[in-house]
C-alpha positions in Angstrom: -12.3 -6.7 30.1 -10.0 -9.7 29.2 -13.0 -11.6 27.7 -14.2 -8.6 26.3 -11.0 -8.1 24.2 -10.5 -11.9 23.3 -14.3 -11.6 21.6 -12.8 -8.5 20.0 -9.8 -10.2 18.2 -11.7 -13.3 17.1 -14.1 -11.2 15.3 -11.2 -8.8 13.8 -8.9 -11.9 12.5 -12.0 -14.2 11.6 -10.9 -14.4 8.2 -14.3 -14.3 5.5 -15.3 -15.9 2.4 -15.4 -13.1 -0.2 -18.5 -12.0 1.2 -18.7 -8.0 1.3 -20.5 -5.6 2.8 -22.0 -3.0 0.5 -20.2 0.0 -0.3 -20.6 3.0 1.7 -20.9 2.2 5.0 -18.9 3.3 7.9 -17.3 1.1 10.1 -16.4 1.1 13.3 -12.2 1.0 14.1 -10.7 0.1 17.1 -8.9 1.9 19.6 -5.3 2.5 19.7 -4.6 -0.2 22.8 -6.8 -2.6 20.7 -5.0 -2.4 17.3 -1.9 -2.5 19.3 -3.0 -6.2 20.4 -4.3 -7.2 17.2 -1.2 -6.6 15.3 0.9 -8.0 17.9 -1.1 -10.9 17.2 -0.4 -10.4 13.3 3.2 -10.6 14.3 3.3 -13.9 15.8 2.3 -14.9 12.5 4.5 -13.1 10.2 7.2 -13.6 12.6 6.3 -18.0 11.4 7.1 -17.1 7.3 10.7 -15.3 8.2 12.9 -18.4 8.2 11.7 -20.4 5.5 12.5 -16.9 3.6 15.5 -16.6 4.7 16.4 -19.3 3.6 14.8 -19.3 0.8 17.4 -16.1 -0.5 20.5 -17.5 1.3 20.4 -15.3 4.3 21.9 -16.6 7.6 21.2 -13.7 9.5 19.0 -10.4 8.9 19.4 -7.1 11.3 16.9 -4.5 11.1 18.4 -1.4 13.0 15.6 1.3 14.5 17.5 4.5 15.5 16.0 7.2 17.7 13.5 9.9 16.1 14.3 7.8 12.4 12.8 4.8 12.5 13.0 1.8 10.1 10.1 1.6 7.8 10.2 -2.4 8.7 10.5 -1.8 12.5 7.0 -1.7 12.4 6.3 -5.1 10.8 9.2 -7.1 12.3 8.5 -5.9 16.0 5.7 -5.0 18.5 4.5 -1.7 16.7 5.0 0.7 19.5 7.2 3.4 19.8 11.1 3.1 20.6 13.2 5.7 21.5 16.7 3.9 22.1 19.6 5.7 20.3 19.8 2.5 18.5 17.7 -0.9 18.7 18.5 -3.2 16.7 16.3 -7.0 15.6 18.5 -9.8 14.8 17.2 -12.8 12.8 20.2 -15.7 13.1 19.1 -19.3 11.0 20.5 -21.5 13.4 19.8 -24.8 11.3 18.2 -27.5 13.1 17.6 -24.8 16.1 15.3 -22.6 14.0 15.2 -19.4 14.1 16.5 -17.3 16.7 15.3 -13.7 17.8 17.4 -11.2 19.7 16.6 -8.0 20.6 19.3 -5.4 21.8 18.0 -2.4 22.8 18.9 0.1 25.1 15.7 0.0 27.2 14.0 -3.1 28.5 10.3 -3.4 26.8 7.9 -6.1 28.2 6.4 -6.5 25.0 9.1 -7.2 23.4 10.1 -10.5 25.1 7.1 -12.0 23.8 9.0 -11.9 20.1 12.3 -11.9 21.3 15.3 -12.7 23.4 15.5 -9.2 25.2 16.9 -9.3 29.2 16.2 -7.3 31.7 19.7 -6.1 31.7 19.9 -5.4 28.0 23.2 -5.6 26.9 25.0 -3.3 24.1 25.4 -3.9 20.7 29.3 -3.7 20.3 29.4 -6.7 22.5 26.5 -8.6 21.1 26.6 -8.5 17.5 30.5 -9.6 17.6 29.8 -12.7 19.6 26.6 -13.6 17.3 29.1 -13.4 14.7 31.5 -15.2 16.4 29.0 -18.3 17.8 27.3 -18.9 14.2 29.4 -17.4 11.6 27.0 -16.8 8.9 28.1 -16.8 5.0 25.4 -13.9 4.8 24.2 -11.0 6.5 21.1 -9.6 5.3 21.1 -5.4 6.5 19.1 -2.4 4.1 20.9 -1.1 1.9 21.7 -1.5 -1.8 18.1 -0.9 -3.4 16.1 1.2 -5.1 12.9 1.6 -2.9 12.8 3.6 0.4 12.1 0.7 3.0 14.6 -1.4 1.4 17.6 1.0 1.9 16.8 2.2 5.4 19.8 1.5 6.8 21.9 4.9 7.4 26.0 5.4 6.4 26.9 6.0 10.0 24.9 2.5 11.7 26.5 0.5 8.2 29.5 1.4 9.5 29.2 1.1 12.9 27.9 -2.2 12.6 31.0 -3.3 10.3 33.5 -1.8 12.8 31.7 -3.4 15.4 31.4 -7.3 13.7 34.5 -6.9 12.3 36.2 -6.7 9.0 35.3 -10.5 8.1 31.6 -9.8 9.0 31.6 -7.1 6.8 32.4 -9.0 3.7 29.1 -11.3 4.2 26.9 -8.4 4.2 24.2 -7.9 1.5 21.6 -6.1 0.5 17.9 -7.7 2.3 16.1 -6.3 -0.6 14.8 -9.8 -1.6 13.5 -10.8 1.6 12.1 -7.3 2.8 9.6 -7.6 -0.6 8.7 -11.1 0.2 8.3 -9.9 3.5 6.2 -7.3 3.1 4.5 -8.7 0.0 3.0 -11.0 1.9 -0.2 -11.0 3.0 -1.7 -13.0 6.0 -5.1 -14.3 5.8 -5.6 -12.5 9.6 -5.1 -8.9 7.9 -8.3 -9.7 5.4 -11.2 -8.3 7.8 -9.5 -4.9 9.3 -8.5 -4.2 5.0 -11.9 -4.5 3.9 -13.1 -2.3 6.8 -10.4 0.2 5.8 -11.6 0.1 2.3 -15.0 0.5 2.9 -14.2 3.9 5.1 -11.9 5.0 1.9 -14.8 4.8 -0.3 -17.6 6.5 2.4 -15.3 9.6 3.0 -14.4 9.5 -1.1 -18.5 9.7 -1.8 -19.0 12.1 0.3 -15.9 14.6 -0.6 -17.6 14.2 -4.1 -21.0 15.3 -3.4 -23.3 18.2 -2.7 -22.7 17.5 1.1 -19.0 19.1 0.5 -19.0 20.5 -3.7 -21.6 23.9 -3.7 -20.8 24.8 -8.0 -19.7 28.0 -7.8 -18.2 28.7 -4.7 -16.3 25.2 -3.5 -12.6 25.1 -4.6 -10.0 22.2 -4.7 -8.1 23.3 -1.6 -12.1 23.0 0.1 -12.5 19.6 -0.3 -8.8 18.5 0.1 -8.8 20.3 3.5 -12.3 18.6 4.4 -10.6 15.6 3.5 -7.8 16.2 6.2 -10.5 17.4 8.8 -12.1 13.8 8.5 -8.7 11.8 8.4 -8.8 13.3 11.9 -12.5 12.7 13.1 -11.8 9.0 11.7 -8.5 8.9 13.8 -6.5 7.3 10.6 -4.0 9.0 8.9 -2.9 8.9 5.0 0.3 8.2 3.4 0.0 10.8 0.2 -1.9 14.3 0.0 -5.7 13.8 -1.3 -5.6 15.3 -5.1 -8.3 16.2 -7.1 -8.1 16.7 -10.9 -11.3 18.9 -12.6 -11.8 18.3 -16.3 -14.1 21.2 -18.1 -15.7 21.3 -21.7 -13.8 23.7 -24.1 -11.1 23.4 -21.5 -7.7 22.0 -22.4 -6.6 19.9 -20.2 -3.2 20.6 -18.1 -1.1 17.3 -18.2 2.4 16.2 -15.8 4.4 13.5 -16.4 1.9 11.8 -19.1 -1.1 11.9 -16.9 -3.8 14.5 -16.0 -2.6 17.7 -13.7 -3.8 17.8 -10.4 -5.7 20.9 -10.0 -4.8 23.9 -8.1 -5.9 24.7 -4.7 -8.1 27.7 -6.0 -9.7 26.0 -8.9 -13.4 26.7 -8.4 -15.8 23.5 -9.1 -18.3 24.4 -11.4 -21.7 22.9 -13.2 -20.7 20.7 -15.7 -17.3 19.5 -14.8 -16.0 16.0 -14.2 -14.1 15.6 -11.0 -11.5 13.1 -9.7 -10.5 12.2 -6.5 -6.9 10.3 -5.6 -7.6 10.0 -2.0 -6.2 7.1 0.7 -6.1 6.3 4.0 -3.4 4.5 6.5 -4.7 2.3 9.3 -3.0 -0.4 11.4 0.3 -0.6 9.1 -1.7 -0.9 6.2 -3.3 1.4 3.6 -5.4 2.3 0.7 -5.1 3.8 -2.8 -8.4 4.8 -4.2 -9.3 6.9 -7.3 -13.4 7.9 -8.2 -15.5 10.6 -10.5 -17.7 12.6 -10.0 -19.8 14.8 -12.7 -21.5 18.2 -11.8 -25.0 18.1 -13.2 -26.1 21.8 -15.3 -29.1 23.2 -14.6 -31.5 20.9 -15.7 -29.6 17.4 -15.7 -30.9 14.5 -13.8 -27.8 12.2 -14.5 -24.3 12.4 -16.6 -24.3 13.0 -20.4 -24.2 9.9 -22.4 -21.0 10.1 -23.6 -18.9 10.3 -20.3 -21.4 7.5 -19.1 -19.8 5.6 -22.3 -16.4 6.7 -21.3 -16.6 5.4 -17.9 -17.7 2.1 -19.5 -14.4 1.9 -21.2 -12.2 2.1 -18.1 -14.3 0.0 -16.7 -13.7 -2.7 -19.4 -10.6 -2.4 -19.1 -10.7 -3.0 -15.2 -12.3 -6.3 -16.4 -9.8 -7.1 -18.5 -7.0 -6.6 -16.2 -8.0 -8.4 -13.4 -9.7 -11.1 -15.3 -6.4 -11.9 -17.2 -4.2 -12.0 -14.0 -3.1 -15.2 -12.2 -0.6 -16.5 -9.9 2.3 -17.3 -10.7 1.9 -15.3 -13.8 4.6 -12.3 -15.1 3.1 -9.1 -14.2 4.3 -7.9 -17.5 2.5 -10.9 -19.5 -0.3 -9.5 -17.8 0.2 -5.7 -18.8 0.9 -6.9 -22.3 -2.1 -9.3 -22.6 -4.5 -6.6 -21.3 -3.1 -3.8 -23.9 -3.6 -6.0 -27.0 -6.9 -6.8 -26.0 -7.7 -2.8 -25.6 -6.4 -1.9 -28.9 -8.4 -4.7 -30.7 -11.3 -3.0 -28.6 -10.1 0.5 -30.1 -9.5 2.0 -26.1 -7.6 4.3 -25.5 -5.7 3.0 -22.2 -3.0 3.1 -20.1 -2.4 1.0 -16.7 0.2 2.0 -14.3 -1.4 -0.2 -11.1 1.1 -1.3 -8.3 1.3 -3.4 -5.1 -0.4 -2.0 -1.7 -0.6 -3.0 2.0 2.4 -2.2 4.2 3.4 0.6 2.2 1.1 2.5 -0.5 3.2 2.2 -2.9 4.2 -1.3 -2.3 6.6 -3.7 -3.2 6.5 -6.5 -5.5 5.1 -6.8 -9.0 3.8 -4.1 -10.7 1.7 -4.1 -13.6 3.2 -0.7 -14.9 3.3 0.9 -18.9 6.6 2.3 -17.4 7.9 -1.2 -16.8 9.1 -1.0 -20.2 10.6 2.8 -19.8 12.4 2.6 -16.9 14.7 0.2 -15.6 13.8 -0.2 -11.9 10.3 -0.5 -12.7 10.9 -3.3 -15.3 12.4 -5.3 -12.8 9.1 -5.7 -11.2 7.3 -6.6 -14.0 9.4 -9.5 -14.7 8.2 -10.7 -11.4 5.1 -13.1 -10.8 2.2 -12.0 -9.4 1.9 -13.8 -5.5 -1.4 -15.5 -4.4 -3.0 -13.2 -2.2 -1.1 -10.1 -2.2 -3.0 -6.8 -2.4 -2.9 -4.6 -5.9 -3.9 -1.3 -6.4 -5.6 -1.6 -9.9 -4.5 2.0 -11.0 -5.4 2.9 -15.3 -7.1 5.5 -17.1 -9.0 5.7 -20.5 -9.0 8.4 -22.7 -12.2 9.0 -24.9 -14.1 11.2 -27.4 -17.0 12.6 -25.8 -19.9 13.6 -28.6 -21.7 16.2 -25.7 -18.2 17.9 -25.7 -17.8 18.3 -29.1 -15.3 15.2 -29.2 -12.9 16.7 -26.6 -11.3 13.6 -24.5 -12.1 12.9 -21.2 -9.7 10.9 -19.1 -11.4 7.9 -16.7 -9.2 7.5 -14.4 -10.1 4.6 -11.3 -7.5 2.9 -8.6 -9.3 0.2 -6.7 -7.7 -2.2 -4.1 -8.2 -5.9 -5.1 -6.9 -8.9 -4.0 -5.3 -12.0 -6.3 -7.2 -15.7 -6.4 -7.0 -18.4 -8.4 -9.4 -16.6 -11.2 -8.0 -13.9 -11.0 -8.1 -10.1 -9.0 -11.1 -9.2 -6.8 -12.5 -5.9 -5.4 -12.2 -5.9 -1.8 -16.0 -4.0 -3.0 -17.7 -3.4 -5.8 -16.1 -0.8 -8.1 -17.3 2.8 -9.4 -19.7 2.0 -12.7 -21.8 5.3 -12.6 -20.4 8.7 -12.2 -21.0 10.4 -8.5 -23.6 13.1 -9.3 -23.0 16.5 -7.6 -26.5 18.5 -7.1 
């Protein structure tokens, strides 16, 4: 069995070329004991990048705290990713200097696992006696804990364990704390070579169960509704044991139909909205896998009676959005402000005369990641702005998320939205498709 799981693990962190394997197929996942291994084995690499971060931002010491029945959306990705059920664990980083880094665990259990990641005795000892003397032995000028920012998993931390922690350190600790918000997004921005294989595999399922949910196989015109194929969708999160971290939505666009719009983008449609012949069909579906996930976005036309492929005009439609996928991700580099990015892309559509807007964000840990975001609210809202004015990091993982608005003759000119969300990746020439995007509409018999 041992040799068995080694073979296993090689082939899952083998990290490829850029070689893909076509679109649509299934593949195989692992069990829950085996992803279990594998990601420890992604921690012992991650754990490597913490102190040069640290430092990096100033931070002497970080603590992540994980309370019963609420855990910390960075427990996951800073510890073994099993379950903990103490009333309060907590993961202390301390910058020693010449030392290193040094890893404590105090928990109110003992966990095997756990000692291969960090100091954690048999005996565990509490935290009122432990953090003080941590304190005490390396006095650090800062204290990195989760609070203080404007994304979920950077402001984790609750108002009772802030305090307790500050009662517990002391007064003077407590004026060296600061918000980790810095080194949680270069953290978590930061993808590992390892985590290439099991993303393209989760990608790849995205996109089988997405073709399918948008074909004759699930869509009868006439008698399937919305709610039909978002709770087939959920019926084959569970047959695929993966989860998701956002409910599948699916927006129908008709001819001599106004559209419904929220927020500035297309409504979803509701539950009891009957597909029918003729209508174009979008699908925001994803799916969570081994602390990672997927954002995907993908069309679909109903063919009338008669109709062997999509009128001409939404085929020239979905041309657009796909120049401006081109254009995006060609223009992108490392290094390079995600908002010089956004701006350069725009201009280039409006010489082009398309109709376009991008709102594409980071992805891996979380769906909505963190990091830069190449965003057309970047310039309407404050928080967002901040990261645009970020540059884009070598390897990290984008969600290239934009629509295109265009005149479609066979509808009388009505405007059809192309909307598309594909998961790429950021080299030296720019973003790559972990696999080959949508260029022809999914045809529904």
């Amino acid at each position: 069995m041992r040799s068995r799981i080694t073979l296993l693990l090689c082939c899952v962190l083998a990290t490829p070329a850029v070689a893909q394997k076509p679109a649509g197929k299934v593949p195989a996942l692992l069990p829950w004991s085996q992803q279990l291994a594998v990601r420890e084995q992604w921690l012992l690499k991650r754990h490597e990048m913490i102190l040069s971060m640290m430092r990096a931002h100033g931070i002497d010491m970080w603590i992540v705290v994980n309370e019963e029945f609420h855990d910390d959306p960075v427990t996951q990705y800073i510890a073994p990713p099993r379950p903990y059920a103490g009333n309060r664990d907590y993961f202390v980083f301390v910058d020693t200097g010449d030392k290193g880094l040094r890893k404590i665990a105090i928990t109110g259990f003992s966990e095997e696992n756990l000692k291969k990641f960090f100091e954690s005795p048999d005996e565990p000892r509490p935290a009122d006696k432990v953090l003080p003397e941590l304190y005490e032995q390396y006095k650090p000028k800062k204290i990195a804990l989760s609070y203080g920012a404007r994304r979920g998993v950077e402001r984790s931390i609750t108002y009772d364990t802030y305090n307790l922690i500050a009662e517990k350190m002391g007064s003077d600790a407590a004026q060296h704390f600061v918000p980790a918000a810095d080194l949680i997004e270069d953290y978590l921005d930061t993808r590992i070579p390892e985590e290439f294989t099991t993303y393209i595999a989760m990608v790849q399922l995205t996109d089988s169960m997405t073709r399918r949910a948008l074909s004759s196989e699930v869509i009868h015109p006439g008698r399937t509704t919305v709610g039909d194929v978002r709770r087939w969708l959920y019926d084959q999160l569970w047959e695929n044991r993966v989860g998701t971290w956002f409910q599948p939505d699916l927006r129908v666009q008709r001819k001599s139909k106004k559209n419904d719009t929220s927020r500035g983008f297309l409504a979803v449609a509701s539950e009891e909205t009957v597909i029918e012949r003729g209508d174009v069909v979008h699908l925001d579906f994803g799916i969570t896998y081994m602390g990672l996930n997927t954002d995907w976005q993908k069309m679909a036309y109903v063919l009338l009676p008669g109709e062997k492929d999509a009128p001409v005009g939404l085929k020239n439609a979905m041309k657009n959005t796909n120049t401006l996928q081109d254009t995006l991700t060609h223009t992108a580099r490392p290094a390079k402000l995600a908002s010089e990015v956004y701006g350069q892309t725009m201009d280039e559509m409006k010489q082009k005369g398309i109709e376009a807007q991008i709102y594409s964000h980071p992805i891996g840990n979380q769906g909505h990641g963190l990091g830069p975001s190449i965003d057309f609210r970047s310039t309407q809202r404050s928080d967002i702005g901040a990261t645009a004015a970020k540059p884009l990091r070598k390897g990290a993982y984008l969600s290239v998320e934009l629509n295109t608005q265009t005149a479609v003759n066979e509808w009388d000119g009505q405007k059809v939205y192309i909307m598309m969300e594909d998961d790429a990746y950021l080299t030296d020439e720019g973003y790559k498709f972990f696999i080959p995007r949508q260029e022809a509409f999914y045809l529904v018999k």
